[in-house]
Backbone atoms as SQL, in Angstrom:
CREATE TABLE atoms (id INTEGER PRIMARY KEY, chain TEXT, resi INTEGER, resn TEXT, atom TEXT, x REAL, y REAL, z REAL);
INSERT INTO atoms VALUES
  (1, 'A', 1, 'UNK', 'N', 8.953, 3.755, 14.462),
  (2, 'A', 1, 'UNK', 'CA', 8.821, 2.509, 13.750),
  (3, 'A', 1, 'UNK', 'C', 8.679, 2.835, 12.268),
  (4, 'A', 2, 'UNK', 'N', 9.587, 2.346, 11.480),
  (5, 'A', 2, 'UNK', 'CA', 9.669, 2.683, 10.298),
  (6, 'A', 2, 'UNK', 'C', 10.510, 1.664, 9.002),
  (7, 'A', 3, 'UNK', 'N', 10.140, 1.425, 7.691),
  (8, 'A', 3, 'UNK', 'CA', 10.751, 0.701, 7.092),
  (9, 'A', 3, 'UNK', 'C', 12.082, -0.054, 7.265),
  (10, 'A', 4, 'UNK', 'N', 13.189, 1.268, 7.410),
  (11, 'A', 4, 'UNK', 'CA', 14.374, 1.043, 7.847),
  (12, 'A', 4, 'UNK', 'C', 14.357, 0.290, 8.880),
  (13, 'A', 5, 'UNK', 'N', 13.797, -0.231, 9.612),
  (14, 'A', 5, 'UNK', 'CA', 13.837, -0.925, 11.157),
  (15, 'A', 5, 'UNK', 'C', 13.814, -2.710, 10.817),
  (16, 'A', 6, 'UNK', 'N', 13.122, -2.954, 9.366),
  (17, 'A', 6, 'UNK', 'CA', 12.886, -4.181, 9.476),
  (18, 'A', 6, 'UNK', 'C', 14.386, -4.747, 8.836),
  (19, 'A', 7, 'UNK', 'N', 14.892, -6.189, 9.154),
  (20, 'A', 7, 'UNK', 'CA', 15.760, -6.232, 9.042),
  (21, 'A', 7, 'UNK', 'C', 15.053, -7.733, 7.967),
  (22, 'A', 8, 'UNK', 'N', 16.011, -7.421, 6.321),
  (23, 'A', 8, 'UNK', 'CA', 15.478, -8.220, 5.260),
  (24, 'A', 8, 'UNK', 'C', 16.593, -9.614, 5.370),
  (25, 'A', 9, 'UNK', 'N', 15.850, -10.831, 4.923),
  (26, 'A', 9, 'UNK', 'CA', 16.726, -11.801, 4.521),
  (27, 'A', 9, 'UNK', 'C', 16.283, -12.397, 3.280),
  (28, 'A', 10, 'UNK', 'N', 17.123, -13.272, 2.776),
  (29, 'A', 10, 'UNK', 'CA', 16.698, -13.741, 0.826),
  (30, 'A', 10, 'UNK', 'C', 15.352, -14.894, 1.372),
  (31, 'A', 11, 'UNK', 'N', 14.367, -14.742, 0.348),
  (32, 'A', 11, 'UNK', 'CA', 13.051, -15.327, 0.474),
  (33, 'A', 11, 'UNK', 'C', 12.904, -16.072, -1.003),
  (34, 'A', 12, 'UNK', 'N', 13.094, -17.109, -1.631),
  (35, 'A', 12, 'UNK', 'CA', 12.646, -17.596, -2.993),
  (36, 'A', 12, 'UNK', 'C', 14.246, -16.333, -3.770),
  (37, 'A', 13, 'UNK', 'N', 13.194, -15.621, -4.438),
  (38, 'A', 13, 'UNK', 'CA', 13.874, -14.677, -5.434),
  (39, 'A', 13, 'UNK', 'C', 14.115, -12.998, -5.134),
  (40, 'A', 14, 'UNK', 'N', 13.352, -12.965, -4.018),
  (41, 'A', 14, 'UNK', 'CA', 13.441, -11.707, -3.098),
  (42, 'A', 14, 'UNK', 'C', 13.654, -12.030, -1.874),
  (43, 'A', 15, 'UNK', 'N', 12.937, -11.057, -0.811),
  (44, 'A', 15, 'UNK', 'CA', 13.207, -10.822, 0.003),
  (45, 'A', 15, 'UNK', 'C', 12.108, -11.260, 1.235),
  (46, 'A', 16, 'UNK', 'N', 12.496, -11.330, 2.587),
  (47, 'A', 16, 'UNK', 'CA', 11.253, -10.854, 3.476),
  (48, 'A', 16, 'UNK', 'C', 12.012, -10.497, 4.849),
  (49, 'A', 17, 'UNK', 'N', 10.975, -9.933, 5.728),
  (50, 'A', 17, 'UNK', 'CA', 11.707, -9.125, 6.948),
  (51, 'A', 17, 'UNK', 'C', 10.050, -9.952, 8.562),
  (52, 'A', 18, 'UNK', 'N', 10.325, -10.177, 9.267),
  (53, 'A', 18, 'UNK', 'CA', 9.219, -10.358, 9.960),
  (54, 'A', 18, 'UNK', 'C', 9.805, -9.573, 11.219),
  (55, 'A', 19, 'UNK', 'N', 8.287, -8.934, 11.822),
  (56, 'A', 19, 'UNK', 'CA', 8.478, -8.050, 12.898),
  (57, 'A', 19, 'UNK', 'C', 7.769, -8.580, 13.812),
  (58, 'A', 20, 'UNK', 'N', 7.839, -8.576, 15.003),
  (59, 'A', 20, 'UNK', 'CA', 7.020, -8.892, 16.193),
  (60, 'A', 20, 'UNK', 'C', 6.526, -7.364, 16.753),
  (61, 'A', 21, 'UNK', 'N', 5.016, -7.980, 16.850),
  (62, 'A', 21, 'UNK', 'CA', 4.424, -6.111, 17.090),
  (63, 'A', 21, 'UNK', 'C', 3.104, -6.517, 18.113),
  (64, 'A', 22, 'UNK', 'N', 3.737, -6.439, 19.175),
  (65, 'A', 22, 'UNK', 'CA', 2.738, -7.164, 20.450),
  (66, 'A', 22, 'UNK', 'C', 2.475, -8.486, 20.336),
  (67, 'A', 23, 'UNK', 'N', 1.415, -8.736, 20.191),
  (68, 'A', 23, 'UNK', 'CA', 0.441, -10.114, 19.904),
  (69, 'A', 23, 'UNK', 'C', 0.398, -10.274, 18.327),
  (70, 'A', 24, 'UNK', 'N', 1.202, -9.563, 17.505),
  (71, 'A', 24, 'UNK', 'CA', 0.909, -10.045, 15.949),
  (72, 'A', 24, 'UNK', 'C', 2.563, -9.929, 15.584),
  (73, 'A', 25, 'UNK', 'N', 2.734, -10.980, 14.552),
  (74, 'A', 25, 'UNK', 'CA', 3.990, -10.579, 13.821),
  (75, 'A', 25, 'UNK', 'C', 3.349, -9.765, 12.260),
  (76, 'A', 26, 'UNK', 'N', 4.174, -9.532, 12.139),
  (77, 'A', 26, 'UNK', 'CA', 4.064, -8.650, 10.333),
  (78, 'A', 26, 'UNK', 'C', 5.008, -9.179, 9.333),
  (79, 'A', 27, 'UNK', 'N', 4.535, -9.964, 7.994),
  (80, 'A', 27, 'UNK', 'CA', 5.568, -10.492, 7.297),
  (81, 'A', 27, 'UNK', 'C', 5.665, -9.412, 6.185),
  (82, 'A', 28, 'UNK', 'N', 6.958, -9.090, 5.710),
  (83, 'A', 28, 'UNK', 'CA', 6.938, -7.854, 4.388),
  (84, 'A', 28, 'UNK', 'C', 7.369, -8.834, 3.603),
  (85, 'A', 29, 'UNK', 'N', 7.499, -9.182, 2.448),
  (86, 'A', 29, 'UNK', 'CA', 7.939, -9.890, 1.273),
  (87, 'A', 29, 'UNK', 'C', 7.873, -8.946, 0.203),
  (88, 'A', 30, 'UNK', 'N', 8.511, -9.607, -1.010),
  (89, 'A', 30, 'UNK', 'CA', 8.792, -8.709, -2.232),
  (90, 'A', 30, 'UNK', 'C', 9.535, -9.763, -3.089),
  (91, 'A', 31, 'UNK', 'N', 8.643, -10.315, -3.888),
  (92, 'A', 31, 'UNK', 'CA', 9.897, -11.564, -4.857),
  (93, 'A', 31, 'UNK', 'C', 8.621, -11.849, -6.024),
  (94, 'A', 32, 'UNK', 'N', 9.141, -12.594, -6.925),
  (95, 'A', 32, 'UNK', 'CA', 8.138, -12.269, -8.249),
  (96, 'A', 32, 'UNK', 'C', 6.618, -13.279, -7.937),
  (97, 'A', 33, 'UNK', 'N', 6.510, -14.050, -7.200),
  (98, 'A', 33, 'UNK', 'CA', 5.151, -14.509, -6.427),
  (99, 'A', 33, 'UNK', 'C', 4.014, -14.085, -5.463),
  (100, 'A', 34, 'UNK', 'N', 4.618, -12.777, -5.173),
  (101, 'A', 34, 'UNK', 'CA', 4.497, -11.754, -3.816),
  (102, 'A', 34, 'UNK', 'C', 3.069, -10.526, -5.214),
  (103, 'A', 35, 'UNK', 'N', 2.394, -10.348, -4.529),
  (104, 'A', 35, 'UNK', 'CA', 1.587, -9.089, -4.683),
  (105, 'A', 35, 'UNK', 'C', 2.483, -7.895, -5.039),
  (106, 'A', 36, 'UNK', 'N', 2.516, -7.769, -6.152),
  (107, 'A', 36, 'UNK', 'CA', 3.441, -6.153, -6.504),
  (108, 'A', 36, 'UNK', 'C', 4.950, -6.551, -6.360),
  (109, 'A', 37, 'UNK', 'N', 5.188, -7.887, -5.952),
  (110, 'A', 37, 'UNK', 'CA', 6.702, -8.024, -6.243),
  (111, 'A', 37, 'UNK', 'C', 7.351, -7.652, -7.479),
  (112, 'A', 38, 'UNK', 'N', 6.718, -8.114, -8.553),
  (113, 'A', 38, 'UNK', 'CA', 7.207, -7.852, -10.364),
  (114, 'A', 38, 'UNK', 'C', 7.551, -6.147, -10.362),
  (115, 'A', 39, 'UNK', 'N', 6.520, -5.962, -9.779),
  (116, 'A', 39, 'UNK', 'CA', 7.167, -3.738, -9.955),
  (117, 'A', 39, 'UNK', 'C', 7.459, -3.161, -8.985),
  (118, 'A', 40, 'UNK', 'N', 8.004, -4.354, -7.830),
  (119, 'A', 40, 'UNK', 'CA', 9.213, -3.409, -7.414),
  (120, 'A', 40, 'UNK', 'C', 7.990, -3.678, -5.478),
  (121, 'A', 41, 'UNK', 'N', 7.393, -3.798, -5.679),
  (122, 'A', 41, 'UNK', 'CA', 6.093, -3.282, -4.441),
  (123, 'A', 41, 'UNK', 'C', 6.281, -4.510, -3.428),
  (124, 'A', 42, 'UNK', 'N', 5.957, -4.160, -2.154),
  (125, 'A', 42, 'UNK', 'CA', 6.159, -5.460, -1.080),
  (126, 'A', 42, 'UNK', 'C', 4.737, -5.802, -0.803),
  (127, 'A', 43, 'UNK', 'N', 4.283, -6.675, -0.584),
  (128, 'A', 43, 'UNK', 'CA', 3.206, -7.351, 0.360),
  (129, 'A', 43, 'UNK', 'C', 3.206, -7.762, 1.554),
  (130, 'A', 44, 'UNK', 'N', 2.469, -7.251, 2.588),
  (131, 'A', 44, 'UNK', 'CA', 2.386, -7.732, 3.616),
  (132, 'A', 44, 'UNK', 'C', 1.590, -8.852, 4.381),
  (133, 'A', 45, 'UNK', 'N', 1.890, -9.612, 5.345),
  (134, 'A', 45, 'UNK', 'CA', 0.384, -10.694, 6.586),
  (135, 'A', 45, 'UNK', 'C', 0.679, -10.312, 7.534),
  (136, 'A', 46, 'UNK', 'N', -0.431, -10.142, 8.318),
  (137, 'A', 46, 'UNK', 'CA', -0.352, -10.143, 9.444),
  (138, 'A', 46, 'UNK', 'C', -0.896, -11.270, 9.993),
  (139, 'A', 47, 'UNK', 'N', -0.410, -11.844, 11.266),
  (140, 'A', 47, 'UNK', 'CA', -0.705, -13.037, 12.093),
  (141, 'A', 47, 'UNK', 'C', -0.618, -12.837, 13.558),
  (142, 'A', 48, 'UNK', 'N', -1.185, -14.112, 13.736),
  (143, 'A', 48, 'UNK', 'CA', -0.711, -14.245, 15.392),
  (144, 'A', 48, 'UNK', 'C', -0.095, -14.866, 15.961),
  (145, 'A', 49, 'UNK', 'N', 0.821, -15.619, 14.919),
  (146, 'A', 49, 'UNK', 'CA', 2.587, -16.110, 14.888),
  (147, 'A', 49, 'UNK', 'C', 1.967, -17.851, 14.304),
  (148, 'A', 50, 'UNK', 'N', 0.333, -17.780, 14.066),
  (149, 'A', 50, 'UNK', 'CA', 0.141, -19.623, 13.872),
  (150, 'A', 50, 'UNK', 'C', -0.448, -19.258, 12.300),
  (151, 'A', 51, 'UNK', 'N', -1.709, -18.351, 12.452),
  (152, 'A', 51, 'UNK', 'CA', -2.888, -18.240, 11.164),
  (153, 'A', 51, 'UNK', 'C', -2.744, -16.274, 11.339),
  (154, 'A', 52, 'UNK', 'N', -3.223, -16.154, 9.837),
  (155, 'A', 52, 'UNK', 'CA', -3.396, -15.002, 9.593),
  (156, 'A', 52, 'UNK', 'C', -4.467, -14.364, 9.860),
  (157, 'A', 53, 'UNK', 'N', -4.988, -13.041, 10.314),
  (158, 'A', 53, 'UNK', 'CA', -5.678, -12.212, 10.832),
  (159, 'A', 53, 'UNK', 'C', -5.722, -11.061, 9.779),
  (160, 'A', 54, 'UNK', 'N', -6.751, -10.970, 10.319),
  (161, 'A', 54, 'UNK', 'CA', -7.430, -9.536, 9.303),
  (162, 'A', 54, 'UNK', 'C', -7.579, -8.196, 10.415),
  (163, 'A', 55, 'UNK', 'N', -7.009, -7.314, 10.137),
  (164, 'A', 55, 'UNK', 'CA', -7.339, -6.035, 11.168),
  (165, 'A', 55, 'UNK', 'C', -7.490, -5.003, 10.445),
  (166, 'A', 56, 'UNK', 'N', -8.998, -4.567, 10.772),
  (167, 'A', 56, 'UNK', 'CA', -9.372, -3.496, 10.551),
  (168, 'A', 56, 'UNK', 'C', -7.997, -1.964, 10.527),
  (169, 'A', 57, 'UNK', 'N', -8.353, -1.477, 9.356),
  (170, 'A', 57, 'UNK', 'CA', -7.141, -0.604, 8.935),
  (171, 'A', 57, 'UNK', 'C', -6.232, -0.620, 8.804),
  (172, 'A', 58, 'UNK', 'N', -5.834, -2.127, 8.476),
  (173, 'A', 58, 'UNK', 'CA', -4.998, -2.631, 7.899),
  (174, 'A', 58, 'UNK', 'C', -4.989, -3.713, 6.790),
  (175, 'A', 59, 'UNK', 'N', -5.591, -4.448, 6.789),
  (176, 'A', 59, 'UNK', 'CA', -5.994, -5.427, 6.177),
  (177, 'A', 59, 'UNK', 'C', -7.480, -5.013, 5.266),
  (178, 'A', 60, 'UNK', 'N', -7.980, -5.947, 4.662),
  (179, 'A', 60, 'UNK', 'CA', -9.196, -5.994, 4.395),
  (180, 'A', 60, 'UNK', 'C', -9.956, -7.382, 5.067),
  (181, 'A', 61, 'UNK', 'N', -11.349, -6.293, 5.655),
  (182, 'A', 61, 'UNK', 'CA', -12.176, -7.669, 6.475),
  (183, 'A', 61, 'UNK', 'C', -12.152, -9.312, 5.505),
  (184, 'A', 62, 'UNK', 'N', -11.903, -10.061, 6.308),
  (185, 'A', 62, 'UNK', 'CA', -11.440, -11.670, 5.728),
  (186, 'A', 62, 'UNK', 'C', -10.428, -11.663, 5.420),
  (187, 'A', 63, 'UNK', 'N', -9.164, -11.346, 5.559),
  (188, 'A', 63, 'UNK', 'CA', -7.609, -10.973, 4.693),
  (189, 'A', 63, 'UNK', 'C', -6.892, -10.441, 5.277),
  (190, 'A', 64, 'UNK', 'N', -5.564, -11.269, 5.356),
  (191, 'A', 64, 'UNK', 'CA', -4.880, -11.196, 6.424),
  (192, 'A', 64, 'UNK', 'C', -3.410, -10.895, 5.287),
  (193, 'A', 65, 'UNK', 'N', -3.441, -10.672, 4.373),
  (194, 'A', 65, 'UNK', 'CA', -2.357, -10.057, 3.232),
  (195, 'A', 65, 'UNK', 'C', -2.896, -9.068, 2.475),
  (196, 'A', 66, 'UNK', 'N', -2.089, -8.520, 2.288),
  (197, 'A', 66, 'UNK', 'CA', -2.543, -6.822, 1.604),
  (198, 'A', 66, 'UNK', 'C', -1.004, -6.630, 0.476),
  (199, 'A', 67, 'UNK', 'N', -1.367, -6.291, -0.673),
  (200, 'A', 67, 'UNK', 'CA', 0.169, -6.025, -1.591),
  (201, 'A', 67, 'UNK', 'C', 0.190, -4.983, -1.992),
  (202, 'A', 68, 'UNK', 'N', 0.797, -4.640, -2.846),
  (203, 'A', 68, 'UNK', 'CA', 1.098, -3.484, -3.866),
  (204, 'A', 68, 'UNK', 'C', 1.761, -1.990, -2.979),
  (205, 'A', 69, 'UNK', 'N', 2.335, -2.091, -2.250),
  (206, 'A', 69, 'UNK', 'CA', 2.495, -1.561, -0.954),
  (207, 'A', 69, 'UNK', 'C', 4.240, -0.914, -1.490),
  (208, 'A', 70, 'UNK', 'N', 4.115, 0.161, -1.161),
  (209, 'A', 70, 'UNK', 'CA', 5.183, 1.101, -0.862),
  (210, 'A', 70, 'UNK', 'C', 6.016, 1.164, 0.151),
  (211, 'A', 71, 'UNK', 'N', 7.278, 1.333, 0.815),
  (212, 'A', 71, 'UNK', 'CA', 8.217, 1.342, 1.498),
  (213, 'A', 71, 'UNK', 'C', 7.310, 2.453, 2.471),
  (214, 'A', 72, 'UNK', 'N', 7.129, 3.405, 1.996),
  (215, 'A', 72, 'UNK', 'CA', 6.106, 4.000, 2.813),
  (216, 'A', 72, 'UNK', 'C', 4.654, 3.769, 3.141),
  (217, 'A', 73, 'UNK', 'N', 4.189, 2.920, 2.412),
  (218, 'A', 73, 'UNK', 'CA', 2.791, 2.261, 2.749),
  (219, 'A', 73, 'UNK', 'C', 3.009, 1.443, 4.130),
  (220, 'A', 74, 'UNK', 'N', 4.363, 0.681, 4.027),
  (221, 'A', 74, 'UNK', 'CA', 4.354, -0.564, 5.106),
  (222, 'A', 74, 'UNK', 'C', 5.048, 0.168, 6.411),
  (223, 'A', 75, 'UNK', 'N', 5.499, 1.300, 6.453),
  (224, 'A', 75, 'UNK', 'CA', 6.064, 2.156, 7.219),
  (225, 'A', 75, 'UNK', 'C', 4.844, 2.476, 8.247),
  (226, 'A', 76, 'UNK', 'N', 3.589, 2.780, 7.400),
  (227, 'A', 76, 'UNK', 'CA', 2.236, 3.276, 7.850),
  (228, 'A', 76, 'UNK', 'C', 1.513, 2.302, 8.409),
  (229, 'A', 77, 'UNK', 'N', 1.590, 1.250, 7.680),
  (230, 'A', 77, 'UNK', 'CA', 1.043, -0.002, 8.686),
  (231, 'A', 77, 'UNK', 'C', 1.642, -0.259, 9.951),
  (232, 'A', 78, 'UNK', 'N', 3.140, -0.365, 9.953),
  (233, 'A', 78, 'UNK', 'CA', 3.654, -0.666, 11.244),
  (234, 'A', 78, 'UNK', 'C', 3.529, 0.274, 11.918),
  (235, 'A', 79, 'UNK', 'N', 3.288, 1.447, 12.080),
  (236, 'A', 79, 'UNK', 'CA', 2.870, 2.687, 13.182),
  (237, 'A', 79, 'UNK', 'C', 1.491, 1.856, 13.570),
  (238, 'A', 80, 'UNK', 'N', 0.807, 1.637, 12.764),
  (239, 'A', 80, 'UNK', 'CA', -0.788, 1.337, 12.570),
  (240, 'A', 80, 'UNK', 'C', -0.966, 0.548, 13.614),
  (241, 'A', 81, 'UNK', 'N', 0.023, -0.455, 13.392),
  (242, 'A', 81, 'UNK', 'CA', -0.184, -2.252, 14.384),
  (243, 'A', 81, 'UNK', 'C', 0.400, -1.637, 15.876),
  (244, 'A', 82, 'UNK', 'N', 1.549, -0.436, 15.342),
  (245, 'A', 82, 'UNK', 'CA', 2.048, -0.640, 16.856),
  (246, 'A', 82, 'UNK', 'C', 0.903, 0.202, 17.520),
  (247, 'A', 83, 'UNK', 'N', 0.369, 1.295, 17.225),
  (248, 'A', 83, 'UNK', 'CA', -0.827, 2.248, 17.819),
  (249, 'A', 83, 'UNK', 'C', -1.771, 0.898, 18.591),
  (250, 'A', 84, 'UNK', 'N', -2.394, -0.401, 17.868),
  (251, 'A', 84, 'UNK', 'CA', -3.391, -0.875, 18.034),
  (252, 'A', 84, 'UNK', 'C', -2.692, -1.653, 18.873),
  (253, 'A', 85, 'UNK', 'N', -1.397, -2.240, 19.600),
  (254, 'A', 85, 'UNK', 'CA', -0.944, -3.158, 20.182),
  (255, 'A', 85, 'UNK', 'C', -0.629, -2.425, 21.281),
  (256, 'A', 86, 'UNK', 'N', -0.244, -0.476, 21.571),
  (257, 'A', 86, 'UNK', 'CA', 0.257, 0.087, 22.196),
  (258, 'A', 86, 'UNK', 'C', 1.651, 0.293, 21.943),
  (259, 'A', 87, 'UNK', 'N', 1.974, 1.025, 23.119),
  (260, 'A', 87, 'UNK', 'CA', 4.161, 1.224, 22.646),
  (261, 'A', 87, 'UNK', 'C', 5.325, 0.456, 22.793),
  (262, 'A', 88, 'UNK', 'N', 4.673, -0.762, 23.149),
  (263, 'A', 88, 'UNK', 'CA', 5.963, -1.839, 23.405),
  (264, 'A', 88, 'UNK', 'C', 5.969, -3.166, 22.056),
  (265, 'A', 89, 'UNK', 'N', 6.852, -2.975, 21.581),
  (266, 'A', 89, 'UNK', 'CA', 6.916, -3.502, 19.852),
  (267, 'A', 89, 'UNK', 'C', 8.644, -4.206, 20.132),
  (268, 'A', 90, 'UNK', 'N', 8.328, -5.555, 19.246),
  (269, 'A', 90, 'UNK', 'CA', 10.048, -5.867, 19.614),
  (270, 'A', 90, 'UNK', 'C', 10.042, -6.588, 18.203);
């Protein structure tokens, strides 16, 4: 599970990709409203496809979006979610 896997469509002025990862989806975005969109950086939420969730080692407790995030930062999260959901990820 890795960056390359998410598949992007046009969002506002960038981009976003959503993954289904067990019981949570993962939204990546990147457009000039987005956390770290302006320099280039994606932001992520995680949810439970209604409201956003906060998960430990991923998130910060109360916060269910995290930005400033690297192609390889969000690479690390999605290993992260799939570890905590187990090996079946679609």
């Amino acid at each position: 599970m890795k960056f390359s896997d998410l598949n992007f469509h046009e969002l506002y002025d960038g981009v976003q990709a959503v993954m289904g990862i067990g019981d949570y989806e993962l939204s990546v975005v990147k457009h000039s409203s987005s956390y770290g969109g302006k320099q280039g950086l994606y932001e992520i939420m995680v949810s439970d496809g209604i409201n956003g969730v906060s998960l430990p080692g991923i998130t910060n407790d109360g916060d269910s979006v995290k930005g400033y995030l690297t192609e390889d930062d969000v690479s690390s999260i999605m290993k992260k979610l799939a570890m905590i959901e187990g090996p079946s990820y679609g």
